[in-house]
C-alpha positions in Angstrom: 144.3 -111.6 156.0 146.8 -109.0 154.4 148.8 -106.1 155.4 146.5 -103.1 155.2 147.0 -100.2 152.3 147.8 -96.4 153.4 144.7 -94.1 152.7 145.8 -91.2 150.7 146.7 -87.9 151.5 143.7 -85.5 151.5 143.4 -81.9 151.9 141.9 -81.1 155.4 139.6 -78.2 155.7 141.4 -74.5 155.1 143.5 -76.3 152.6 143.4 -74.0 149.6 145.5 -71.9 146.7 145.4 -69.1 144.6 147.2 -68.0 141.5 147.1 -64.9 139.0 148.4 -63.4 135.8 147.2 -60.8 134.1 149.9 -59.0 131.5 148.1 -55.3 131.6 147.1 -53.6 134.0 146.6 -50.2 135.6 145.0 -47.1 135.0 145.8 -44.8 132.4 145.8 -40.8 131.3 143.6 -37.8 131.2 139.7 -39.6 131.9 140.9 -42.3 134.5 140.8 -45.6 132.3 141.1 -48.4 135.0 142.8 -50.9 132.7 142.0 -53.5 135.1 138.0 -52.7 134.6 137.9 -53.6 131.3 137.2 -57.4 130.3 138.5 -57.7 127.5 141.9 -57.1 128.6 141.4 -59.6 131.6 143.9 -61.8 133.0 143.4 -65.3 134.2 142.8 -67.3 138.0 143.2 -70.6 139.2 141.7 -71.4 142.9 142.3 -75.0 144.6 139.5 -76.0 147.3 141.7 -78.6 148.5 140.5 -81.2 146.5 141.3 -83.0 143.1 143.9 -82.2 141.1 145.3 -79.1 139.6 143.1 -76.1 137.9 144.9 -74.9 135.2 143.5 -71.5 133.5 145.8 -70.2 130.7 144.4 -67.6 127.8 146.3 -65.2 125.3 145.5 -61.4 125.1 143.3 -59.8 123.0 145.1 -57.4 121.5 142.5 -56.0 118.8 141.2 -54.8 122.2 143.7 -51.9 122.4 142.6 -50.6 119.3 138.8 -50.2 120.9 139.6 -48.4 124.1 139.5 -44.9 123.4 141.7 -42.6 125.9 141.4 -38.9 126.1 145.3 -37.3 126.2 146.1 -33.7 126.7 144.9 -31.1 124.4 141.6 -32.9 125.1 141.9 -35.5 121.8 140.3 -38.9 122.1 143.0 -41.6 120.5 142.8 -45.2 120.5 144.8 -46.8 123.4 147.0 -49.0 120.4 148.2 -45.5 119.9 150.1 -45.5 122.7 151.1 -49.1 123.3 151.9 -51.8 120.9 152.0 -55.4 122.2 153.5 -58.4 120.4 151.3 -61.7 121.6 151.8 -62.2 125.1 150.4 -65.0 127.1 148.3 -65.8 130.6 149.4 -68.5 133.1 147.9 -69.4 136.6 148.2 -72.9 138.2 146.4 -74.2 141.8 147.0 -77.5 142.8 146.8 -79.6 146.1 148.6 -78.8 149.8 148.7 -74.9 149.1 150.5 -75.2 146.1 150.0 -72.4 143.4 152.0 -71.2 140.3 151.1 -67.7 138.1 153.5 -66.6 134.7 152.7 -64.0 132.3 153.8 -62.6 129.2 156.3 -64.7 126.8 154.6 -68.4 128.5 153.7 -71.4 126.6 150.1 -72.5 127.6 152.0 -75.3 129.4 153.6 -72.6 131.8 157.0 -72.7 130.2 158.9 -69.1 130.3 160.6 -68.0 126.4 163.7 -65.8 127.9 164.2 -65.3 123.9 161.0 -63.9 122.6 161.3 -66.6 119.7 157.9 -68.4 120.4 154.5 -68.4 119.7 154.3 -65.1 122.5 156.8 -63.1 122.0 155.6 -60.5 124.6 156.9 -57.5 122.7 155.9 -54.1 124.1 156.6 -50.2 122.7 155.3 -47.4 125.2 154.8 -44.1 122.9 154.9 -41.1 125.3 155.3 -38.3 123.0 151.5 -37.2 123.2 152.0 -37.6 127.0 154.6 -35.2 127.6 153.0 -32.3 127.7 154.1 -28.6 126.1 156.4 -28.1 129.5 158.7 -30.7 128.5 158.6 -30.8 125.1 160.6 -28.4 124.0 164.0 -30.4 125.8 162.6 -34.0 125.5 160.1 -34.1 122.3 159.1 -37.9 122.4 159.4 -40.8 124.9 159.5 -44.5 123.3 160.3 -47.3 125.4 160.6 -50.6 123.7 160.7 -54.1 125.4 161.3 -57.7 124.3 160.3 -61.0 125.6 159.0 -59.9 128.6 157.6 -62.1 131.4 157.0 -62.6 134.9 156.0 -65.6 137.4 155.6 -66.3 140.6 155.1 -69.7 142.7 153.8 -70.1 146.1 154.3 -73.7 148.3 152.6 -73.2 151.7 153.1 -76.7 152.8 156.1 -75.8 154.8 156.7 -74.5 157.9 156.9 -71.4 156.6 155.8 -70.4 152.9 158.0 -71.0 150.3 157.8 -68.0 147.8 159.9 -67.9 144.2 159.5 -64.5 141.9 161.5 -64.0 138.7 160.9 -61.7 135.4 162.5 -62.0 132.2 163.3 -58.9 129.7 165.4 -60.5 126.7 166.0 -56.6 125.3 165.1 -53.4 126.4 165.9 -49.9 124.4 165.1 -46.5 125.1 164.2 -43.4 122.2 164.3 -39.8 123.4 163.8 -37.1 120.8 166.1 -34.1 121.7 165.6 -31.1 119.8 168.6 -29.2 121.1 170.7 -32.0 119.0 168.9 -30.8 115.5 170.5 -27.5 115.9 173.7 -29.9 114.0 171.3 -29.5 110.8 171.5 -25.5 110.3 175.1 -25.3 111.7 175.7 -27.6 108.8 173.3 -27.3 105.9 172.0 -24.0 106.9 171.7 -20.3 105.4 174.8 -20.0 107.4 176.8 -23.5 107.6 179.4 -25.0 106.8 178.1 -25.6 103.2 177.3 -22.3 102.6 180.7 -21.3 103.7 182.5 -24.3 101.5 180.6 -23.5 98.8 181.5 -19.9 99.1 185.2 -20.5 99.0 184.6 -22.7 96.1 182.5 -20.2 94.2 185.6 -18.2 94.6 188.2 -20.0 92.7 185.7 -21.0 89.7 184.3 -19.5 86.7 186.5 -16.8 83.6 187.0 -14.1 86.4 187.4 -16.3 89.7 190.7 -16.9 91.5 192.1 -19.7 89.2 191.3 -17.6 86.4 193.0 -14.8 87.6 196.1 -16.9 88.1 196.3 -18.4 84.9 196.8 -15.0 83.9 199.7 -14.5 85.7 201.7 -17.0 83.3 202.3 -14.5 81.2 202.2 -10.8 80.9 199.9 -10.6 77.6 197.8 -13.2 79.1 195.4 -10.6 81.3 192.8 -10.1 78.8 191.6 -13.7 79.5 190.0 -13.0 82.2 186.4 -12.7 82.1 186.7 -13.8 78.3 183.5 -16.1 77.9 186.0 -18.8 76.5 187.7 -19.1 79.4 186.1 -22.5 81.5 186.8 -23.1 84.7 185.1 -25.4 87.7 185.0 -27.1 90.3 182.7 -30.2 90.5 181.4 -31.0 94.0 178.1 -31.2 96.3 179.3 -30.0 99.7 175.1 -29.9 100.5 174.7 -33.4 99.2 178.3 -34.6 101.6 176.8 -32.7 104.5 173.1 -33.9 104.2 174.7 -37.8 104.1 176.4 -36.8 107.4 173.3 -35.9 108.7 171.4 -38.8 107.7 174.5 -41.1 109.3 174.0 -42.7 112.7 176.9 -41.9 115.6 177.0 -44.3 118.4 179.6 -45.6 121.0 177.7 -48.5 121.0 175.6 -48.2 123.6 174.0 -44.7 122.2 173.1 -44.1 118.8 172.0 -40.8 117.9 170.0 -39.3 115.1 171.8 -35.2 114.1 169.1 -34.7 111.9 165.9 -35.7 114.0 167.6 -35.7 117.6 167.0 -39.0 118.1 169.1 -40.7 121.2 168.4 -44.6 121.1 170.2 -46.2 124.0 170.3 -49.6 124.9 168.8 -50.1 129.1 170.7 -53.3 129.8 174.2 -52.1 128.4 173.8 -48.3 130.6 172.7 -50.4 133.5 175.7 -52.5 133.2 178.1 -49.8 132.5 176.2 -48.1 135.1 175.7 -50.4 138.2 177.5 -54.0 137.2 174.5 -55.7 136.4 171.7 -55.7 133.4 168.3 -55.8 132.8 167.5 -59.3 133.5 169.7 -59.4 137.2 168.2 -56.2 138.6 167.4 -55.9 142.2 163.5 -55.9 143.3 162.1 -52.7 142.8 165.0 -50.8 141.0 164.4 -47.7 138.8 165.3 -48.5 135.3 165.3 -44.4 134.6 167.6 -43.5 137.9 169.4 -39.9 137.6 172.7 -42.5 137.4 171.4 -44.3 134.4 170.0 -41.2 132.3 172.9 -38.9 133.3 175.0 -41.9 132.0 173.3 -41.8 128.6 173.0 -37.6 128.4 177.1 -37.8 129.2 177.6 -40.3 126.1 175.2 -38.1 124.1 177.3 -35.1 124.8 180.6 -37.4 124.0 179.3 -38.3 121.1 178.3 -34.9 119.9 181.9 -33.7 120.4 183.4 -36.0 118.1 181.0 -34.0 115.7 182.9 -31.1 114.4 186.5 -32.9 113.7 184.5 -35.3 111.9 183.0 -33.0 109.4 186.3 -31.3 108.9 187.6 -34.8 107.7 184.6 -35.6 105.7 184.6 -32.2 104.1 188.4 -32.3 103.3 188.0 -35.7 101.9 185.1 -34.5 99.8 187.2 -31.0 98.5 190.5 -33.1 97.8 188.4 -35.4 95.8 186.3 -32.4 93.8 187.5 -32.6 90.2 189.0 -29.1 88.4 188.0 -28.6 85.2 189.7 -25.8 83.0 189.6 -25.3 79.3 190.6 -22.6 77.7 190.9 -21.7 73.6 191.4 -18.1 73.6 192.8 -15.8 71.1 194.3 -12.6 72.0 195.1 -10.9 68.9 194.5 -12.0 65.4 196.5 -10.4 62.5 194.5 -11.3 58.7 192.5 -14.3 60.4 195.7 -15.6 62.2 195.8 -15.7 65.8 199.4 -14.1 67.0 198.8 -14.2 70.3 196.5 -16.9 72.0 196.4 -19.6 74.6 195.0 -22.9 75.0 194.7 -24.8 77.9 192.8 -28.3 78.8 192.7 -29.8 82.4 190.4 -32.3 82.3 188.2 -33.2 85.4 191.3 -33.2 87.6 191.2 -34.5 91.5 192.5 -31.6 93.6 194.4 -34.1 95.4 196.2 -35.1 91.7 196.6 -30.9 91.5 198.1 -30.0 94.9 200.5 -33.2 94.6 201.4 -31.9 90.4 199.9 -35.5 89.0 197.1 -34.0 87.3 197.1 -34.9 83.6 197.4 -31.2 81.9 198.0 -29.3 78.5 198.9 -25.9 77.7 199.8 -24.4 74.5 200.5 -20.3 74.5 201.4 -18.3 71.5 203.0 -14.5 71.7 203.8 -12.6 69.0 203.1 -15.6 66.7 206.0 -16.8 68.8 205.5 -20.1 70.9 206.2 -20.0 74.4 207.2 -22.9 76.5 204.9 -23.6 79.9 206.1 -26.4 81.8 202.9 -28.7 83.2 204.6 -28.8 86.6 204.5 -24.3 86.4 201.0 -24.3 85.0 199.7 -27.2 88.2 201.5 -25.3 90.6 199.9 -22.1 89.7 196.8 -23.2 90.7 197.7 -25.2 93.7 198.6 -21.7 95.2 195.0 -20.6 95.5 193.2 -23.7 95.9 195.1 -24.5 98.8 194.8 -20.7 100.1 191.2 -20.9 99.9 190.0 -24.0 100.8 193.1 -26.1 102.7 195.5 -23.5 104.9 195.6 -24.4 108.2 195.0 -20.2 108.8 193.0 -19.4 105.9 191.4 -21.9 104.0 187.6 -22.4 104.9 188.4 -26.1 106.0 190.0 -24.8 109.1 187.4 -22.8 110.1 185.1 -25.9 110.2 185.9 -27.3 113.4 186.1 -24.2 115.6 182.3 -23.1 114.6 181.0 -26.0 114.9 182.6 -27.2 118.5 181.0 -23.6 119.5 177.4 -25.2 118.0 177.7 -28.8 120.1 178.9 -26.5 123.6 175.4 -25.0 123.1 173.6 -28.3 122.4 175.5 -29.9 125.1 174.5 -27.0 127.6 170.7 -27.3 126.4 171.1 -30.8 127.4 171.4 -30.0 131.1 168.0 -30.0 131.9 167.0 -33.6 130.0 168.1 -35.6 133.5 165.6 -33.6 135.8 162.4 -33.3 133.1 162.6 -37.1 132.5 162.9 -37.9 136.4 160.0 -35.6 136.8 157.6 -36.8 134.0 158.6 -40.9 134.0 159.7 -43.3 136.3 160.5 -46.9 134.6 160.8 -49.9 137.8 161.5 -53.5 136.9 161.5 -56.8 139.3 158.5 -55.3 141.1 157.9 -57.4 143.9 155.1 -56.7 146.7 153.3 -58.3 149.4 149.3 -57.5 150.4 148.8 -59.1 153.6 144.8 -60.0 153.2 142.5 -62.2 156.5 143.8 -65.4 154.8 147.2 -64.6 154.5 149.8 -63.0 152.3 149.2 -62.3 148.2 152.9 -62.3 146.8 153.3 -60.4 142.9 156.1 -59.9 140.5 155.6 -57.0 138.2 158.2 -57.4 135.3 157.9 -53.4 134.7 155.9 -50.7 135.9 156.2 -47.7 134.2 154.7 -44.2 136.0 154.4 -41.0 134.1 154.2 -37.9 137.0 153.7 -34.2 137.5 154.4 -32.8 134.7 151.6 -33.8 132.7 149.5 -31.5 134.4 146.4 -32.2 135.3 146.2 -36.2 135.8 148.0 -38.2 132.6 149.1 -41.5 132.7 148.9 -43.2 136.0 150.7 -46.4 136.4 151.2 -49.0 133.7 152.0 -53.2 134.6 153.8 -55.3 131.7 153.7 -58.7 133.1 151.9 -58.8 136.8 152.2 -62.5 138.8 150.5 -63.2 141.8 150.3 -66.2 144.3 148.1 -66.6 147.5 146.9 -66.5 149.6 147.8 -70.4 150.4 147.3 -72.5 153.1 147.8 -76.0 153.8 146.7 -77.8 156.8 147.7 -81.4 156.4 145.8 -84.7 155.9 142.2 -84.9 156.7 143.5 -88.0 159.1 142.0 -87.1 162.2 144.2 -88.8 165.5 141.0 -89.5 167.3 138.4 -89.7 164.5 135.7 -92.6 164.2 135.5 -94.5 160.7 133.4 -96.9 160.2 135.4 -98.7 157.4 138.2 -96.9 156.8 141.4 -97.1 159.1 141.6 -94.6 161.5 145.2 -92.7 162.0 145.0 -94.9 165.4 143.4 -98.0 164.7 143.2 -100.7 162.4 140.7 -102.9 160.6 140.2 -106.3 161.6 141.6 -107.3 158.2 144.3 -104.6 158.2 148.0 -105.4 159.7 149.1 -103.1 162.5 152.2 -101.2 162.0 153.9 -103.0 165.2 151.5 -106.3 165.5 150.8 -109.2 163.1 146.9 -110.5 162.6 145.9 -113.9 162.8 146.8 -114.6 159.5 150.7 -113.1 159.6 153.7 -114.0 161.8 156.3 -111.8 162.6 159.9 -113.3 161.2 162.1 -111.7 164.1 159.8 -108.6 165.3 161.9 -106.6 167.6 159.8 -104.6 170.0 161.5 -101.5 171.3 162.2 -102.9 174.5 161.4 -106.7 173.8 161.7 -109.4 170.9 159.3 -111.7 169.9 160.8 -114.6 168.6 158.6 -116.4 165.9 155.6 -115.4 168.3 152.5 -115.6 165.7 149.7 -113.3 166.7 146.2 -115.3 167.5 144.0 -112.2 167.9 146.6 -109.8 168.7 147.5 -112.4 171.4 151.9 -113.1 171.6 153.1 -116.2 171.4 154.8 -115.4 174.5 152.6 -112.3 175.6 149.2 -111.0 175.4 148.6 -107.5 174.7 146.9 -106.4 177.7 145.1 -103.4 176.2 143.8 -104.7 173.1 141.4 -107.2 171.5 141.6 -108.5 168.0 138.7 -108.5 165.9 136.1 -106.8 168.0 138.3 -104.8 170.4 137.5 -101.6 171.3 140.3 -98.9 170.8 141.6 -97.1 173.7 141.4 -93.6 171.9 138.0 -94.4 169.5 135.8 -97.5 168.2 136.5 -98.6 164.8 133.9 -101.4 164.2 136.9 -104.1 163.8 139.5 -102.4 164.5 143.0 -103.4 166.6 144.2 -100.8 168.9 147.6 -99.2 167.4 148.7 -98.5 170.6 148.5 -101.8 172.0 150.6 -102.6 175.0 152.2 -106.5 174.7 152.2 -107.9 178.3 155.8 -107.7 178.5 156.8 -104.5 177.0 155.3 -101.1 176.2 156.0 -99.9 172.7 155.3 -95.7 173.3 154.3 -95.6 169.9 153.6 -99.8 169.0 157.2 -98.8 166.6 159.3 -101.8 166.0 162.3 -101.3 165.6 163.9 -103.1 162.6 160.5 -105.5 162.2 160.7 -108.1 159.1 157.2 -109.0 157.7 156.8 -112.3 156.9 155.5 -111.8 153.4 158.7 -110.7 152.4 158.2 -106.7 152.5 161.3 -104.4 153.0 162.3 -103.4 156.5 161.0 -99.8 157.2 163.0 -97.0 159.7 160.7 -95.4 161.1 161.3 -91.8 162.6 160.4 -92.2 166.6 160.7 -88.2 166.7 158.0 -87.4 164.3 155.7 -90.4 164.0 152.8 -88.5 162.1 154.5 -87.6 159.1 158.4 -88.9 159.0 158.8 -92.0 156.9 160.9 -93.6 154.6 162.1 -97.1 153.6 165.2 -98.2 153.1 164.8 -100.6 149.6 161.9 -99.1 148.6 160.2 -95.6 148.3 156.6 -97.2 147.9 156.8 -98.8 151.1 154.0 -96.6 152.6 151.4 -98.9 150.9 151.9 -101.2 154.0 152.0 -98.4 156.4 149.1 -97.7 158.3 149.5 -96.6 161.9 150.4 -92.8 162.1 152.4 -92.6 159.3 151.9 -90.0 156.1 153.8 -89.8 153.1 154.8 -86.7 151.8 152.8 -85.1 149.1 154.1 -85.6 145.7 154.3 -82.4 143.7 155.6 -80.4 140.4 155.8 -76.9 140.2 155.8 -76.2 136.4 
């Protein structure tokens, strides 16, 4: 006869587990669209009875399904759903196994369960929320459009009810997160630059002013010489002035200005503004270390971004002084000049001629312009230093375009720091219209209690749009919704005082199997110790000691104290000299060479382990279960 085997752990009735993912979900604008109704945009389920091994269920998401739900927004128009929410591929994830055991992930998951935190796989679980059709005409005129962009995003959830009490784990991932408001306050930059009435226009007035035969410069070149007045206006008499202030103002405007953190946009009133680094600046932490149930949009966070809008907006007007300074000092002067003023029989006696050709202003003002002059009087030359005929009209160039009083350059900064006050002031409101119309929460974790027990979900994000829709809008949207339970596990199916026919009962053994404290006919016990007396090679004939008989049990076709087992030895046999409370030896040696096993006397049910060998429980019988072996992916 040989030592018996251990049956295996089985689940015992009410052993079950539940697990759910489902990436989308909600219900959505005008008409009511329950986003959870339709089946094409479905999630998965995995339910364990107890029995066998795990149920997997994993399944991407159809995304040519957002192009076919049709949502009514207001104004009463009828748009695909796509319209408003773009998804990269995003995956589905739920797991139930054995001993209320149950595992659920969603969004960036490898059909093996495995979470992307970078976006880079085969599910990159991209998502872009466009809200500008959703705001409504009450809002639009401070906040024009609402884009929320998202990367990687995911969420899981895993639920072990084999403990005393269940053991719950919830985590999300965002890898990036930005946020695009449309501000049309900020665009005001475009006609206070570019404008009827802008700086352009006002540059290019002062510039107009110092060009052509009769314009400032002109004028001055006259001044060289007494008999030199009738050049002015002479058709002969070139001068210009070759720059684009437009073109320089219109690349400002197409120019991003950031800190950073907050890009914005002067000609379209774009803000861009990166969630996790405002969050961080804001509160310590970032996107992916957020609290459960924090508000991504908080008054904190979005006055945070308004203040760097309005920081950003003030380095404005200095900046277009400098870039239109740069652009004027770098304008070339052109003047040529072949003019005669009086001719005697075909021969000029009085004339000049002058030639500047496509001078810097910068080489101008500083006298390093390359120049010629030549001027005749009285058929008499006259001598014009370079350095006199530069300086002459430095005077007015830097009167009209560069005095720090005068010249149109300084003017630049004051009008347009009065232009961002007003922006700035406009912005005021942006803080309290966003709170009202959306609400962004991440690490959205909830409980439903339900007659089995407790459902536990992660929500990655939930965004909300409110009030100010009017009547209805967008509801609720969920990116990335996990959920465990309800669980339950209720132990082996090894019932204490349970009849089995063949099998060994959690009390008994089989008249071939070896008790966990007594040896059978066919096994002798090295140096059994008995709690409270040793054996010393005492060899079992029918459960009967060497030394003792067991007064309360028969070998073979005893009858057990606490049920029948057809041949079955009582496992609470009492040896005629001692009484074992629970038949435990205490540091037994089996005779066919197996490792000594401790036994825990506090918890003999379920508390085991060996000391040489952690598959020891395949000669352990007698009220002793191993522990369930499991993996949470």
């Amino acid at each position: 006869m040989g030592f018996g085997v251990a049956t295996p752990a089985v689940a015992a009735p009410g052993d079950f587990s539940e697990a759910e993912s489902r990436f989308l979900s909600g219900s959505l604008l005008l008409d009511g669209v329950d986003l959870d109704s339709i089946a094409a945009l479905a999630g998965v389920d995995a339910t364990h009875d107890g029995t066998g091994g795990p149920v997997i269920s994993t399944t991407d998401l159809d995304l040519a399904a957002l192009g076919l739900v049709n949502v009514e927004i207001p104004g009463g128009v009828t748009v695909p759903l796509d319209d408003f929410l773009n998804l990269g591929l995003v995956n589905q994830y739920a797991e139930a196994d054995n001993a209320g055991v149950s595992r659920a992930a969603t969004g960036a998951v490898s059909d093996a369960g495995i979470i992307d935190t970078t976006g880079s796989g085969d599910y990159p679980a991209d998502a872009t929320l466009n809200l500008s059709s959703l705001l409504g005409a009450g809002v639009t005129d401070t906040v024009a459009d609402l884009t929320v962009r998202l990367g990687a995003i995911s969420a899981e959830a895993s639920l072990d009810a084999s403990a005393e009490s269940d053991t719950i784990v919830r985590d999300y991932n965002i890898a990036t997160g930005e946020i695009e408001l449309e501000l049309p306050p900020v665009t005001g930059l475009v006609d206070a630059l570019v404008g009827d009435d802008g700086v352009a226009s006002d540059v290019d007035d002062a510039v107009n002013s110092l060009v052509g035969s009769d314009g400032v410069l002109a004028q001055a070149l006259a001044t060289l010489n007494a008999v030199l007045s009738p050049i002015i206006g002479d058709p002969e008499l070139l001068v210009a002035i070759d720059v684009d202030i437009y073109e320089v103002l219109n690349d400002v405007l197409d120019e991003e200005f950031g800190d950073g953190v907050v890009t914005v946009d002067l000609r379209t009133g774009a803000v861009t503004a990166d969630l996790d680094a405002l969050l961080m600046d804001e509160y310590g932490y970032g996107l992916n270390s957020l609290p459960p149930n924090t508000e991504v949009l908080s008054a904190d966070v979005l006055n945070n971004l308004i203040d760097r809008v309005g920081t950003i907006l003030e380095t404005i007007p200095a900046y277009v002084t400098s870039v239109v300074e740069d652009a004027l000092m770098l304008a070339e002067l052109t003047v040529n000049a072949d003019i005669c003023i009086l001719e005697t029989l075909g021969v000029c006696v009085t004339g000049l001629e002058v030639d500047i050709p496509a001078q810097t202003l910068a080489d101008v003002l500083d006298g390093s312009a390359d120049a010629t002059i030549s001027l005749i009087v009285a058929n008499l030359p006259v001598t014009v230093p370079i350095g006199t005929l530069l300086g002459t009209l430095a005077a007015p160039i830097t009167t009209a375009l560069f005095d720090a009083t005068d010249g149109v350059v300084s003017t630049i900064t004051p009008a347009l720091t009065s232009v961002v006050t007003g922006i700035i002031t406009e912005l005021d409101p942006v803080v309290s219209v966003l709170n009202g119309v959306a609400s962004l929460r991440a690490n959205v974790q909830e409980e439903t209690n339900e007659p089995e027990g407790t459902v536990y979900t992660e929500t990655a994000l939930r965004l909300t749009v409110g009030d100010l829709l009017g009547d209805g809008g967008i509801a609720t949207v969920n990116l990335a919704r996990a959920s465990v339970g309800p669980n339950s596990d209720e132990g082996t199916a090894a019932d204490a005082d349970a009849t089995d026919a063949d099998a060994t009962d959690a009390d008994a053994t089989d008249a071939d199997a070896t008790d966990a404290d007594a040896t059978d006919a066919d096994a002798t016990d090295a140096d059994a110790t008995d709690a409270d007396a040793t054996d010393a090679d005492a060899t079992d004939a029918d459960a009967t000691d060497a030394d003792a008989t067991d007064a309360d049990a028969t070998d073979a076709d005893a009858t057990d104290a606490d049920a029948t087992d057809a041949d079955a030895t009582d496992a609470d046999a009492t040896d005629a000299d001692a009484t074992d409370a629970d038949a435990t030896d205490a540091d037994a040696t089996d005779a066919d060479g197996t490792y000594p096993l401790i036994l825990d006397t506090h918890d003999p049910v379920t508390s085991w382990r060996s000391e040489n060998n952690q598959d020891a429980s395949e000669h352990l019988h007698r009220r002793v279960s191993p522990p369930r072996g499991r993996t949470l992916r």
